[in-house]
N, C-alpha and C positions, 0 to 999 in steps of 0.2 A: 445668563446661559453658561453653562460649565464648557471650559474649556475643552475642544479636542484633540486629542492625539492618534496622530496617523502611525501608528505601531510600527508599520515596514521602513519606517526612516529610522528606525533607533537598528536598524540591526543588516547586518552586512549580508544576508541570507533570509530562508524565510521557507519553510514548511519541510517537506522532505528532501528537498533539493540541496538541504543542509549535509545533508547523509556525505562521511568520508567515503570518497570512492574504493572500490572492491580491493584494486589490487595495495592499496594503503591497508584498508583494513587486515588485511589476510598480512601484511608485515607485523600489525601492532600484535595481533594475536595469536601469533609462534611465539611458544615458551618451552625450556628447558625440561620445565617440569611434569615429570608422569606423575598422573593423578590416579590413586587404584580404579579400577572399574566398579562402576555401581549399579548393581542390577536392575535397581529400584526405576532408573536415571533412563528414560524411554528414548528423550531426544534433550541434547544438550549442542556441545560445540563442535561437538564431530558432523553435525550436517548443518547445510545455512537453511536452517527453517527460520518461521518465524516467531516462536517461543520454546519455551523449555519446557518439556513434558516430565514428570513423577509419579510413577505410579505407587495409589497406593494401597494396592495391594488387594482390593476385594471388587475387583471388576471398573474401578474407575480412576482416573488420573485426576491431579493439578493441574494446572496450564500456570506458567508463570511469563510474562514479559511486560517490559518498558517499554515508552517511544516519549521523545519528546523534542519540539524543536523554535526558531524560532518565530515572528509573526508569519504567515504568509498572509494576512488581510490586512487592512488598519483597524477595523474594528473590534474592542476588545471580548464582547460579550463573543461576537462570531469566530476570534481565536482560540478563547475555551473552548467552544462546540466544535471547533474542526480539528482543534490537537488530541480533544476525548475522542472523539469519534472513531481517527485514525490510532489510539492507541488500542481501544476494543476491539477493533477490526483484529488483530494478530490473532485474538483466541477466537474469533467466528472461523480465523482463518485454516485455525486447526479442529475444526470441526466440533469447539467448543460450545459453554454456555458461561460468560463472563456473571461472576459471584461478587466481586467487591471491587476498589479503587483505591487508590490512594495519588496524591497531585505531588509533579515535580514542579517547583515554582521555581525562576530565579529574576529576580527585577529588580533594576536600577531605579534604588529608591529616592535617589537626589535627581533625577531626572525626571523620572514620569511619577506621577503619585500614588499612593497605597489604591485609592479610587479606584484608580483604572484597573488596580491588579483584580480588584473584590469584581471589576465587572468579568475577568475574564474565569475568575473562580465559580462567579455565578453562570455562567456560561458553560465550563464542566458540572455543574451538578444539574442542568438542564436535558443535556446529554446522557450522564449517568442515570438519571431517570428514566429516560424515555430507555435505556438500554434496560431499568429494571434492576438497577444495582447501585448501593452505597458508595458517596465518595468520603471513605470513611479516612480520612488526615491526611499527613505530607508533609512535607519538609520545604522549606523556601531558603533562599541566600542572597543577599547584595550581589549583582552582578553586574557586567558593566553594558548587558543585554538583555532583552526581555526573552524570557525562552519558559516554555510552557509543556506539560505533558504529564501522562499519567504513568503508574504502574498496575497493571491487573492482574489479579487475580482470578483463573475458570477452571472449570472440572469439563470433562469427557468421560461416557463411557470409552470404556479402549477399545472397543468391536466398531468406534464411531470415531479416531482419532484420523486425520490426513494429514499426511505430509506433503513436501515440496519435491520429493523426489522420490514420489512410488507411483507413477505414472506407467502404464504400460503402452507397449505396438498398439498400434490401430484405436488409440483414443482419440475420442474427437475434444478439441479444445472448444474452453465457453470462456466469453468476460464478461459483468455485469455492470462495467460502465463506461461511458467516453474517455478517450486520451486526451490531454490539450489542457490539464490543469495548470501544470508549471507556465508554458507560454501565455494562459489568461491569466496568472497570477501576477506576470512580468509586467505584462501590460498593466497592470493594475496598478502597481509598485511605480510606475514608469507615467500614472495620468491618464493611460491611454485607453480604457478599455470604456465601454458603452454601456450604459446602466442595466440595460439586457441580460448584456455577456454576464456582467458581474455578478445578477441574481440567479442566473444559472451556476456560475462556477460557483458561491457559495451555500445552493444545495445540492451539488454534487459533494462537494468536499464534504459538509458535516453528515449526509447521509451514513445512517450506519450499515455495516455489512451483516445483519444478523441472520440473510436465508443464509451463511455460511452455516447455522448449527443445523436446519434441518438438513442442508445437501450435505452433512457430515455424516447422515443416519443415513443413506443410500448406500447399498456396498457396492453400486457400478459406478460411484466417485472414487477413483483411483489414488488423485492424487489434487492437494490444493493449496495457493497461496494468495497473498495480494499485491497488486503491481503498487510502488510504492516508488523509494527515490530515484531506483536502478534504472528507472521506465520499461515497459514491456518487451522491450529484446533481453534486455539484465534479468529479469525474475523467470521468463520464457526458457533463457541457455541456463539458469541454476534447477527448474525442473529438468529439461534436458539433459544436460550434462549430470546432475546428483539421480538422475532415472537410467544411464546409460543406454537414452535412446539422441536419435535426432527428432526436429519439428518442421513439418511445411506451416508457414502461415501463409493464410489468404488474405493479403493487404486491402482489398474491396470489401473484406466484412468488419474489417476492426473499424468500430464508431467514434466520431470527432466531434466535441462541442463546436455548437454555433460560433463563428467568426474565425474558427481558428486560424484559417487559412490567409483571411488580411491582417491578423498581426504578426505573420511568419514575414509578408510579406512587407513589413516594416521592419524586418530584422528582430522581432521581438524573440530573443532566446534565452531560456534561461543559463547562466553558464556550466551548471551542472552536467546538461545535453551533447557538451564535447567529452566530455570525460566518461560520459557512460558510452558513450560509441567507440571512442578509444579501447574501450575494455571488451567489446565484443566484436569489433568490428572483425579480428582474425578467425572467426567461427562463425559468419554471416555470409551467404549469399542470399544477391538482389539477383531475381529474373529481371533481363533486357529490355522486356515488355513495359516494365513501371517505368513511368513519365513523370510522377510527383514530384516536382523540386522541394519539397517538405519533407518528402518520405522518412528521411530518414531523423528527420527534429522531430517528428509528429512520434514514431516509434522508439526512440530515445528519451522523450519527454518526461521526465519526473517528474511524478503523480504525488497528490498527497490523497491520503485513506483511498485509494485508486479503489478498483473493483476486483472481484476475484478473480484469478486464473484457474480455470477449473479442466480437469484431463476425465473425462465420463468415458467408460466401456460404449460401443455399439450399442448392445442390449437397455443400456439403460438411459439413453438419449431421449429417449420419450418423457420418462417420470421426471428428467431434470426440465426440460424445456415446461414441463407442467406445474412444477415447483416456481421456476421464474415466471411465469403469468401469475400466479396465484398472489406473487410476491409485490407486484406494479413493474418486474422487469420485461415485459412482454418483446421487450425494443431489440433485448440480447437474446433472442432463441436462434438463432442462427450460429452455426460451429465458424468462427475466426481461423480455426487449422486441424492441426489432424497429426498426433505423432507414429513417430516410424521406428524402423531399425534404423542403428547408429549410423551413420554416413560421414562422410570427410568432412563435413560442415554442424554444427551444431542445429541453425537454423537456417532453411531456404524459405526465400519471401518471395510470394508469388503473387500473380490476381485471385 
């Protein structure tokens, strides 16, 4: 019987929990230099979406972005499907249709063997499949980590493109999936999670986001992104704040995978969860009323291929809640919040 290897021991991190935090990243990426303006160039550096838009030029754009990171499972075949998964999710996010791939590979080839890598390649092209599109080459390197991820390639009509921060007043917010992935992943990494938990949280992660391209064709989708390393207060205050509105959330509709709440209760946290609270925590109010001693890990939580956050007009509440039924999300029809006029807080968390 061929030897196994538990991936999450080779690597000091593990899914999007990888991600340098915001106010890091916003240092590395000040530079000097002006770049001319390019008209072409829909969405680039100047907003934190989550790919680069090109239009070109006869009614439809590119979609261009990367994602990649390290194990969050042990298993190799289910790290290909959850690192593809969550890299196609960026173009559903933009109300794409992902068109091709390409694989970021990097693995330490004197430590775990070429095997293992072919199971986790097999495991993106399983993914790339089912999403309908080629994983057509890549590039790989000796590293002293396993680390995994695609580059994709999608087009939009541009009358159907979303962004993260065109959200207007009086949208009702939708997510289409549980929080609680980083914390069941810890537990995982950690021994502790129950064969249950585990086969939940591994088809949540490789689930792909593809109703993102139909709810990209409604024009009462305002505005859209996916919760991802930030956790859903981080992705929630960059709609808000890049929409120059504020947000009420209703903390009783955002949904938990099963168990979450007894591995919190073993301290099971990811350490990414302090750093994203850090960074929002000065544009957060908690109502008095919330009792959750979780509250605020469960909402922090970085998420890998998370679900969308999506900002729907009134008027069109109906056709999206009807789209996610049609989709198997029947679970998320219920509005999680509701954005506002801008207020001294970015976001207030209520029941």
């Amino acid at each position: 019987m061929p030897e196994q290897y538990n991936l999450t021991q080779y690597s000091h991190g593990g899914g999007c929990g990888c991600k340098i935090a915001p106010g890091v990243l916003e240092e590395i990426l000040q530079s000097q230099f002006a770049f001319p303006d390019n008209k072409n160039l829909l969405v680039g550096n100047h907003s934190k979406d989550d790919a680069a838009v090109y239009d070109l030029g006869n009614g439809t754009a590119v979609i261009s972005t990367t994602d990649f990171f390290m194990p969050i499972v042990n298993d190799a075949f289910d790290f290909g499907r959850i690192a593809s998964a969550n890299a196609i999710s960026d173009v559903y996010a933009m109300g794409g249709r992902p068109i091709m791939a390409i694989a970021v590979l990097g693995w330490p080839v004197n430590t775990i063997p070429p095997s293992v890598a072919k199971q986790v390649i097999e495991g993106s092209r399983a993914i790339c499949q089912e999403a309908g599109i080629p994983l057509a080459g890549g590039h790989s390197i000796d590293a002293p980590e396993p680390i995994f991820g695609l580059a994709v390639t999608g087009i939009v009509d541009i009358k159907n493109l979303k962004q993260n921060n065109t959200a207007q007043a009086g949208d009702y917010l939708f997510l289409t999936k549980k929080l609680g992935a980083g914390v069941l992943a810890t537990a995982q990494k950690r021994g502790l999670i129950s064969d249950a938990h585990f086969e939940q949280l591994v088809n949540q992660l490789a689930r792909l986001n593809n109703i993102g391209e139909q709810l990209g064709a409604l024009e009462g989708v305002h505005a859209m992104t996916d919760v991802t390393g930030f956790g859903l207060l981080g992705h929630l205050s960059e709609m808000a704040g890049g929409s120059g509105l504020s947000a009420q959330l209703h903390y009783s509709q955002v949904q938990q995978l099963d168990g979450l709440a007894q591995y919190l209760d073993q301290k099971v946290v990811p350490g990414a969860t302090a750093r994203n609270w850090a960074n929002v925590q000065p544009k957060v109010g908690i109502a008095e009323n919330l009792t959750d001693p979780h509250l605020v890990n469960i909402l922090n939580d970085p998420q890998t291929n998370g679900g969308l956050l999506v900002a729907v007009a009134p008027d069109a509440v109906a056709a999206v809640q009807a789209l996610l039924r049609a989709n198997g999300c029947s679970a998320f029809t219920n509005p999680i919040g509701r954005m506002k006029e801008q207020g001294a807080l970015l976001i207030e968390v209520g029941k």
